[in-house]
N, C-alpha and C positions, 0 to 999 in steps of 0.2 A: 540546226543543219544550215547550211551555206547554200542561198539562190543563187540563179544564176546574175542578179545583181552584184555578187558579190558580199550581201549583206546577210547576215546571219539570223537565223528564224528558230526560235524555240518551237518543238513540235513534241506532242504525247504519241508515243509508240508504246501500244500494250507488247510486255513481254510474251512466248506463249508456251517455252518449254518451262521446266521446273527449274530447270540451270537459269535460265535467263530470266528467271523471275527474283529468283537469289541475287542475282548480280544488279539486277536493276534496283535494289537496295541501296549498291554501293554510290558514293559521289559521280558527277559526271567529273571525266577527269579531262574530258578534249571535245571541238565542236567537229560534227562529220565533216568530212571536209570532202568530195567528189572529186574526182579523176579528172583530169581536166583535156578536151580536146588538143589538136592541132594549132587553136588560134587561142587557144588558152583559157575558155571558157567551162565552166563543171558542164559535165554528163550529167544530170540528174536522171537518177532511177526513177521509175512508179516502186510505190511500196506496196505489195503485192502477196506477199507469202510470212507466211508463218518464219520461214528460216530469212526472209528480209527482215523481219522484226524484231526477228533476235539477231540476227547482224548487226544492227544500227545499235542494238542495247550494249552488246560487246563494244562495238569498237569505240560506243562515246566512255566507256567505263574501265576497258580491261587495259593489259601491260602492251604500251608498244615498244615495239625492236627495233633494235639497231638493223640498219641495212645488213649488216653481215650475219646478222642473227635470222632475219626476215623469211620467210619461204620463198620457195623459188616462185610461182607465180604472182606473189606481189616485186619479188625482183625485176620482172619481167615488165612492171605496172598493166597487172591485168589484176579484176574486179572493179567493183565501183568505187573502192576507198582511195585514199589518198594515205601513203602509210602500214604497218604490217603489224596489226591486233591481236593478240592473241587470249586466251584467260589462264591464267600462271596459279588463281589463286584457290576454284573450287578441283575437290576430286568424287569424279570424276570431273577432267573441265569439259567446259562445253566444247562439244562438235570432235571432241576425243585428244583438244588439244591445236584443231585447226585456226588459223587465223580466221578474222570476219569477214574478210574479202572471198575467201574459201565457201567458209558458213553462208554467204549471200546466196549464191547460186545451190546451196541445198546438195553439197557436193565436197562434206570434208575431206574426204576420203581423199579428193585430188590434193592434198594439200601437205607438202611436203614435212609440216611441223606435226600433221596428224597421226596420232596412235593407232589409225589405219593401217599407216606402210609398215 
């Protein structure tokens, strides 16, 4: 994960669903990278919930999109990621198909790519 130094910090995140325990098998494919303020520094999150924890499992692991592919609320740059995650590869995927940014707030449902709407 990326401080707000900028410099990058290896961190252990227990998965804590069944999906995101399968995934957390796969390689890391990207380092989290934070949403960055006004002056261009990362937001960092507390990591707090079961669905941040599978957030962060996805997003250093799963398929990221093309801007034109992306959900609308990472179009938006809302969440805390940096980027538009998704899991392409278990089924059921995780979060019904939501990106991680979505999955953070425990709330795929809002999440334009999710097998919700």
């Amino acid at each position: 994960m990326e401080d707000l130094d900028g410099q990058h910090h290896r961190i252990i995140v227990e998965p804590q669903s069944k999906i995101a325990k399968a995934i957390a098998t796969l390689p890391i494919e990207r380092t989290v990278m934070w949403r960055r303020d006004s002056n261009g520094y990362p937001v960092i999150k507390d990591i707090v919930s079961a669905a941040n924890r599978d957030a962060i499992i996805l997003h250093s692991r799963g398929s990221e999109l093309a801007e034109n592919d992306a959900c609308i609320r990472c179009v938006s740059d809302m969440g805390p990621f940096l980027g538009c995650v998704a899991d392409q590869n278990s089924s059921p995927p995780m979060g019904y198909g939501a990106c991680s940014n979505c999955i953070w707030g425990a709330h795929p449902d809002r999440c334009s790519l999710s097998k919700f709407n």
